[in-house]
DRENGUPA-892732 format. One line per 10 residues: their letters; for each residue y, z, x of C-alpha. Coordinates in Angstrom, 2 decimals, decimal comma, padded with zeros to 5 digits. Example, Ala and Ser with C-alpha at 12.3 -4.5 7.8 and 13.67 -1.06 7.14 Angstrom:
as = -004,50:007,80:012,30; -001,06:007,14:013,67
This chain:
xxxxxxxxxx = 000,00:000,00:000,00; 003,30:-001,09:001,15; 005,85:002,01:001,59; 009,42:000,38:000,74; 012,50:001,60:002,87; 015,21:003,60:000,33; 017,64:001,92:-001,14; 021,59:002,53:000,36; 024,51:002,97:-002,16; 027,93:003,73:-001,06
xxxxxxxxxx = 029,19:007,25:-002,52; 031,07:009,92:-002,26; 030,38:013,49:-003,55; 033,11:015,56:-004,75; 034,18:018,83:-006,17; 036,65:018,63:-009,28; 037,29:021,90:-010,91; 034,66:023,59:-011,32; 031,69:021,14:-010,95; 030,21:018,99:-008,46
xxxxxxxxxx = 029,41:015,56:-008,66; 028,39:012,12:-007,09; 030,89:009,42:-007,77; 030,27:005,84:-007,17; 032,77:002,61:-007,79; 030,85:000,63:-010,11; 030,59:-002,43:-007,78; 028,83:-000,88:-005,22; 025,79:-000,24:-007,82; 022,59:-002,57:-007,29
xxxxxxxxxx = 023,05:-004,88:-009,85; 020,60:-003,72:-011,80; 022,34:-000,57:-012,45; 026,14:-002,05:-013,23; 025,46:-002,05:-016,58; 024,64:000,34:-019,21; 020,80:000,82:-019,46; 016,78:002,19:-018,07; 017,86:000,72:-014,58; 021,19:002,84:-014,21
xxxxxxxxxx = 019,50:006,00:-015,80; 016,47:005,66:-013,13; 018,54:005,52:-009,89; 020,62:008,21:-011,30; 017,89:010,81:-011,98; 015,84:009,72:-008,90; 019,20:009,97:-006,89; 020,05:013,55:-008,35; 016,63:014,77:-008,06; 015,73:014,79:-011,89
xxxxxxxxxx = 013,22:015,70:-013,43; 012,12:018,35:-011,36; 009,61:020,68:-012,84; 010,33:023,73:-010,42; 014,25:023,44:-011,70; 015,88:022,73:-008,41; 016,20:019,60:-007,31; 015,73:020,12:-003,59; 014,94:016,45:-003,45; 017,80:014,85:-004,63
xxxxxxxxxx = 022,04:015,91:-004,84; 021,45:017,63:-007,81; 022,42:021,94:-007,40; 020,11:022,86:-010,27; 023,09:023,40:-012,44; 024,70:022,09:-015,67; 028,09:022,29:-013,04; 026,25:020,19:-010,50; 024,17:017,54:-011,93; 026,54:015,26:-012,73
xxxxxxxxxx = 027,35:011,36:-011,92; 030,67:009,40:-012,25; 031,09:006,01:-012,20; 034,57:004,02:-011,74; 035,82:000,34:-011,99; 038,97:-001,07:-012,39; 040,44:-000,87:-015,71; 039,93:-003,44:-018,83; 041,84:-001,66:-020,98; 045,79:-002,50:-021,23
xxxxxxxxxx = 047,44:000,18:-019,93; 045,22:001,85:-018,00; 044,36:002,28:-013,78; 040,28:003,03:-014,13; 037,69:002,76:-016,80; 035,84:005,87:-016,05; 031,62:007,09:-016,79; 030,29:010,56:-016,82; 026,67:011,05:-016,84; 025,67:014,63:-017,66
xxxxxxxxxx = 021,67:014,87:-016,25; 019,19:016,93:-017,29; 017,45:019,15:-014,13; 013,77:019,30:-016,14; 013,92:016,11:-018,00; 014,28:012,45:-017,80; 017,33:012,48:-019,42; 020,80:010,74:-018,58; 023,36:012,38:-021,63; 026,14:009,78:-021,96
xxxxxxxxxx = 027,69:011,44:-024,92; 030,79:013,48:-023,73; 032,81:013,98:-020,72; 033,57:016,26:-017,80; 036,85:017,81:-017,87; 036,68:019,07:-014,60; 035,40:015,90:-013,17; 038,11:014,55:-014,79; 040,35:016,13:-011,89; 038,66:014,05:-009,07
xxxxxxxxxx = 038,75:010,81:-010,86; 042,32:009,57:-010,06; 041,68:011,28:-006,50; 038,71:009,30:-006,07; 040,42:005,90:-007,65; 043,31:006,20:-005,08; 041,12:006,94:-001,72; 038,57:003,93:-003,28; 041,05:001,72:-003,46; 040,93:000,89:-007,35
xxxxxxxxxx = 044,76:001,67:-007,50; 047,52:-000,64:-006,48; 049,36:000,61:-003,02; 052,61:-000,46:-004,75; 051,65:002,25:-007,59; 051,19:005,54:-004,59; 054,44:007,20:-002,92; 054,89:007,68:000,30; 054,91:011,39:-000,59; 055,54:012,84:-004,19
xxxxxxxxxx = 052,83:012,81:-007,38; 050,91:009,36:-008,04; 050,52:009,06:-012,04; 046,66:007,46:-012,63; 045,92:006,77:-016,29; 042,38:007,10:-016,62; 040,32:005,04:-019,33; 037,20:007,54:-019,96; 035,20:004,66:-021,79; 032,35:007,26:-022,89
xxxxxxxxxx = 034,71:008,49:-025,54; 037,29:006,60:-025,69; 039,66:008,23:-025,38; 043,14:008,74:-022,15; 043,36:010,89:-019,66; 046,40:011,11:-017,36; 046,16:012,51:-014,07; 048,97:013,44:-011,53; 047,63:013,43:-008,09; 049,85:014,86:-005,12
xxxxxxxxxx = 050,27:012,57:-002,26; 051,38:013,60:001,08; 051,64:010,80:004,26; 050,39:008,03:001,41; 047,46:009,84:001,35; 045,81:012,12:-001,15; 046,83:015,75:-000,46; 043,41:017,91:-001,22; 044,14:021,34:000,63; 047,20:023,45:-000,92
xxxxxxxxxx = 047,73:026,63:-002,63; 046,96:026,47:-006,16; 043,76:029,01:-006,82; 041,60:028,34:-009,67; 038,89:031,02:-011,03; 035,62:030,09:-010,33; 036,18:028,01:-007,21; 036,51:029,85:-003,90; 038,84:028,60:-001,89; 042,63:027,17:-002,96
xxxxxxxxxx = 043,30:023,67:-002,60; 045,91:020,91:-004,00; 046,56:021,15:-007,85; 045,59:018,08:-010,16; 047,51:018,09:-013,64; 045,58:016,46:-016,51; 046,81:015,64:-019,72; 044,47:014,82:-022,41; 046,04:012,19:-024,57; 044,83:012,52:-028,39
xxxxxxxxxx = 042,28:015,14:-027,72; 040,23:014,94:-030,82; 036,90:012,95:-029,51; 035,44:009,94:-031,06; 031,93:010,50:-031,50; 029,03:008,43:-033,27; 028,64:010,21:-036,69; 032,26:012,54:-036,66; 034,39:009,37:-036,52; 037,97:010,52:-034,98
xxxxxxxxxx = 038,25:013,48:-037,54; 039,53:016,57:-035,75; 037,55:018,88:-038,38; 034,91:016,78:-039,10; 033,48:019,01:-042,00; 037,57:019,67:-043,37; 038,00:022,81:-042,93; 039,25:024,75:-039,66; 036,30:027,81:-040,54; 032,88:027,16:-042,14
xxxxxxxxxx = 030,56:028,94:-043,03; 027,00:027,76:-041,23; 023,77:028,94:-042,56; 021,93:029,02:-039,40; 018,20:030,31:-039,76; 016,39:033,13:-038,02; 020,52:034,11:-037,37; 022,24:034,17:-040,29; 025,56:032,93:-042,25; 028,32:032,53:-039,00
xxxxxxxxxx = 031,55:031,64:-039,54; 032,19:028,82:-037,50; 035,05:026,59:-036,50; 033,83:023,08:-035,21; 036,10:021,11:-033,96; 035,80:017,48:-031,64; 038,61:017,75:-029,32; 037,94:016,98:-025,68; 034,40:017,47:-026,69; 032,65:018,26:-029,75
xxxxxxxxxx = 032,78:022,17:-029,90; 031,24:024,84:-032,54; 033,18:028,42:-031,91; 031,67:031,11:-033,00; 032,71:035,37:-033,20; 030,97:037,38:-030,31; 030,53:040,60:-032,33; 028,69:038,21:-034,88; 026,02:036,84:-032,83; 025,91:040,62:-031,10
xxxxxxxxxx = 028,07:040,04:-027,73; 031,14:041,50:-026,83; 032,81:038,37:-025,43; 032,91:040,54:-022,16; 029,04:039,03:-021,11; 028,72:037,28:-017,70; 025,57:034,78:-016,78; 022,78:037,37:-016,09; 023,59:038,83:-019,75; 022,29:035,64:-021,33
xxxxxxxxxx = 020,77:033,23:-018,95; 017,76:035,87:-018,68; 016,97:036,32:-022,53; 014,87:033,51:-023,62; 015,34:034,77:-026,90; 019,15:034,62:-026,90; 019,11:031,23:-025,27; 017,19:029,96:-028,27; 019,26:031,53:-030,53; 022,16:029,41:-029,26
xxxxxxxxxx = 020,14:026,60:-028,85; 019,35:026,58:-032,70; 022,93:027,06:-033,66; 024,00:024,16:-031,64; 021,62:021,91:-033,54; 022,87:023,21:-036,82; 026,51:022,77:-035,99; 025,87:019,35:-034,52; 024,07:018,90:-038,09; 027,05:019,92:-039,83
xxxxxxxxxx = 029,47:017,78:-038,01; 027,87:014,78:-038,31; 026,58:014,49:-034,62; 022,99:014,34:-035,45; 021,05:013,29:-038,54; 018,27:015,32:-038,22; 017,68:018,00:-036,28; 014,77:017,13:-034,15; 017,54:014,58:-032,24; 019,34:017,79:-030,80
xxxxxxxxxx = 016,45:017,30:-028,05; 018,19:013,87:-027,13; 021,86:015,20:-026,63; 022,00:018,12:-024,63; 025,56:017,87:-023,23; 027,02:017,70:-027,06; 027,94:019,17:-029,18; 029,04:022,61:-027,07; 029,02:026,35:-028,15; 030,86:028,91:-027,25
xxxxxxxxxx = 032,09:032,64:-028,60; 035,50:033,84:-029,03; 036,80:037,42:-029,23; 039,88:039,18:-028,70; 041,16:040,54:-025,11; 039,30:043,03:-023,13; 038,51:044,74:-020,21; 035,77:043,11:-017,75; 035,15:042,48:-014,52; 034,28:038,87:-013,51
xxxxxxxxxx = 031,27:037,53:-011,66; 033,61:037,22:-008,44; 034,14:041,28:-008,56; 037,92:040,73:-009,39; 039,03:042,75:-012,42; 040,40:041,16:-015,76; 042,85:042,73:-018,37; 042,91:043,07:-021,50; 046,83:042,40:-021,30; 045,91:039,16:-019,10
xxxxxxxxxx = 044,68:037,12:-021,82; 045,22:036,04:-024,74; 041,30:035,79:-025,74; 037,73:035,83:-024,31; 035,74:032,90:-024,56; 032,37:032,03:-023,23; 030,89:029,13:-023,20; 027,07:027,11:-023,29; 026,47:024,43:-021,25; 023,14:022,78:-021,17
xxxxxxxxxx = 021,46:025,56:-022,47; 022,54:027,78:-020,12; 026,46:030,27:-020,45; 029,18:028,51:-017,90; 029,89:030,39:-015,07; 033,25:029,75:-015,89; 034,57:027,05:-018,22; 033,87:023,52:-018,97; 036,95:021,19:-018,70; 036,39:019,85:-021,83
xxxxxxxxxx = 035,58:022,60:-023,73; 038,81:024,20:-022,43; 040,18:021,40:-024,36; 038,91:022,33:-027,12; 040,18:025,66:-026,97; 043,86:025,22:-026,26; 043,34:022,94:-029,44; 041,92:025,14:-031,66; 044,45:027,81:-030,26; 047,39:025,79:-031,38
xxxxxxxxxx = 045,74:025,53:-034,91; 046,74:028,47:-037,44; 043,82:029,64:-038,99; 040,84:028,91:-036,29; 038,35:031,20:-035,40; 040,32:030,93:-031,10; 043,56:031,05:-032,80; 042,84:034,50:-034,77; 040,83:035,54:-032,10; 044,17:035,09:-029,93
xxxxxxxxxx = 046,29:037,00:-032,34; 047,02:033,87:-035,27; 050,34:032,49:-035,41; 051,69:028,98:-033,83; 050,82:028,77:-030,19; 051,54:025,69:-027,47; 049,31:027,66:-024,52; 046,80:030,40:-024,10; 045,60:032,34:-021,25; 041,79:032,92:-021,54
xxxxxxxxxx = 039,41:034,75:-019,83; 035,99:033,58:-019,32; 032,74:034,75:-016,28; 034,95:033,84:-013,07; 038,41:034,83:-014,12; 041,22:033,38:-016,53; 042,55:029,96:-017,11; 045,52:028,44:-018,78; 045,64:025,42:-021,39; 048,12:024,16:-023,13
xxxxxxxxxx = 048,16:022,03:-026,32; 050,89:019,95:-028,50; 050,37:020,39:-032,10; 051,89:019,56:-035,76; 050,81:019,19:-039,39; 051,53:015,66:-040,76; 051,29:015,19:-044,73; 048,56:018,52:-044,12; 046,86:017,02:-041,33; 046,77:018,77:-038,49
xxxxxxxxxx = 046,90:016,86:-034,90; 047,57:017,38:-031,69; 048,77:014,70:-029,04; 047,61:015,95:-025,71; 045,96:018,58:-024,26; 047,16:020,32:-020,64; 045,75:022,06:-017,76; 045,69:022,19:-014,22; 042,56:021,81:-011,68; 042,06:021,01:-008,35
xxxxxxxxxx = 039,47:018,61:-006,62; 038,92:017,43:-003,11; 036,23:015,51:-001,41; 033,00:017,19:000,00; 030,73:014,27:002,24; 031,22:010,28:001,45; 029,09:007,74:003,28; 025,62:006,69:001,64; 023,19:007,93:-000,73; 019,63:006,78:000,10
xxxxxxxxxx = 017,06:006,54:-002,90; 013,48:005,94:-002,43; 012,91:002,29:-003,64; 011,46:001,34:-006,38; 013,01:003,99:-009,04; 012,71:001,04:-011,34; 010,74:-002,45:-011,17; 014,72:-003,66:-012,21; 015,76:-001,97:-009,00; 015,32:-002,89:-005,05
């Protein structure tokens, strides 16, 4: 048997917010894999180390997190208006499974970063030294995202000052605005509330009747009270991520919500999209001490939120989902918003495992319709290795 020599792609791997992810322009892909399909999904899992049975993916660049297992591809734009047409592939550690359905917010970050150092932006369009604006197509959803990247030397500044909980060290900050937050998804149309109504109340069985706000804004969220699922709001990872019991729980409320919204048609297709819709819990401030050891305040935030990401809580906060809460904050009446105190709101300060974070969110109620324009909030990103990634050929008999 003949023993094939890997395949070479050029990549770079990068950290934006608080993920980690391998980002590709989409013309270096074998040609196989430039287009939507089994050949892309194969050299992805193969070249992230999925599936992996022991759940660690030692043989690929997967970390054996939700936070790490995560692919980005980038082209130049197609859409008027826009720099990049950007693709986020959420994959699963223990299954062959490429999700397709949402987005990374803090991915997001890295994208115009990645755009400008690639090449895929004009020079004429990057200062000398000053903030280069990238308007990002992310094609998934459909849906703008506007990044301001800081340039120093006509080069992308990474290292700086700006500290964000839940990464270590402080580097350059990224600001991304989220134009029209509220996601288009298959099912949910554009509908901010897809069921109506800012609460609901969702039967959920073997739990109970929850009141629930679901809302699709950055990404497809169902928002839950702590004290009604039994948490304090206060929990960090080891709290849930041990307690196969609880993980279920939240498991089977996701595929009810997702049921509810429209996301899914019947319930047994929850298996198929584990990066939508998310959950997460809400309650009002409190004392805790984050994962990193530093102590939060009750009078530091606003609210406590934590959050589920492929099956498993965030150690800190999705980008997305943070979205979705400065959203729903802005929103009279939501399960964040009365967890923050109710009342009109533009920003929140939240606090979540690793610390706090800040999001900000323009809202207003046309003829009783409530929408908001764009969503804020500040990460950082830099760049970790770039070169090659090597796959073992064949991953696919479309691939070699």
């Amino acid at each position: 048997m003949a023993h094939l020599p890997q395949i070479k792609i050029p990549a770079t791997y990068m950290r934006g917010g608080t993920s980690k992810g391998v980002f590709f322009r989409l013309q270096d892909l074998p040609e196989a894999a430039r287009v939507p399909g089994a050949a892309r999904d194969a050299l992805l899992l193969r070249l992230i180390g999925s599936p992996d049975p022991y759940g660690k993916q030692i043989d690929g660049m997967g970390g054996a997190t939700s936070s790490t297992s995560k692919a980005v591809i980038i082209s130049k734009s197609s859409k008027p208006g826009h720099d990049v047409d950007y693709l986020f592939g959420q994959i699963s550690i223990d299954q062959a499974f490429v999700d397709w359905s949402g987005n990374c917010g803090n991915l997001s970050a890295a994208v115009g970063p990645f755009a400008i150092s690639a090449g895929l932006i004009d020079a004429s369009r990057v200062p000398q030294n000053g903030v280069a604006t990238v308007r990002i197509w992310q094609a998934t959803i459909g849906k703008t995202i506007v990044a301001h990247v800081p340039i120093t030397d006509g080069a992308v500044q990474e290292t700086g000052d700006f500290e964000l909980d839940g990464v270590t060290f402080p580097a350059a900050e990224v600001q991304l605005e989220f134009m029209d937050p509220a996601a288009e998804e298959d099912g949910a149309g554009s509908a901010m509330f897809p069921t109506g109504n800012r609460v609901d109340d969702l039967d959920v069985p073997g739990v109970g009747l929850l009141k629930a706000t679901m809302i699709n804004a950055g990404i497809p969220t169902i928002f839950v009270n702590a004290e009604a699922i039994g948490y304090a709001g206060t929990e960090l990872q080891d709290a849930i991520n041990g307690d196969a019991e609880a993980l279920k729980k939240f498991e089977t409320i996701r595929a009810y919500g997702a049921l509810r919204m429209g996301l899914i048609k019947d319930l047994s297709e929850i298996a198929t999209r584990q990066h939508t819709p998310k959950i997460a819990f809400v309650a009002r401030p409190a004392d805790y001490v984050a994962s990193s050891g530093k102590r939060v305040a009750a009078a530091d935030v606003d609210l406590l939120v934590r959050a589920m990401s492929m099956g498993k809580l965030h150690h800190a906060m999705m980008g997305t989902a943070a979205v979705a809460i400065g959203t729903a904050a802005a929103i009279p009446g939501t399960l964040v918003n009365l967890a923050a105190g109710g009342g009109e709101r533009n920003a929140v300060r939240f606090g979540h495992p690793s610390g706090t974070l800040r999001v900000g969110a323009e809202a207003s109620q046309v003829n009783g319709e409530w929408t908001v324009t764009k969503a804020i909030m500040s990460r950082s990103a830099r760049v970790l290795m770039e070169g090659w990634v090597r796959v073992p050929a064949p991953v696919d008999d479309t691939i070699g």
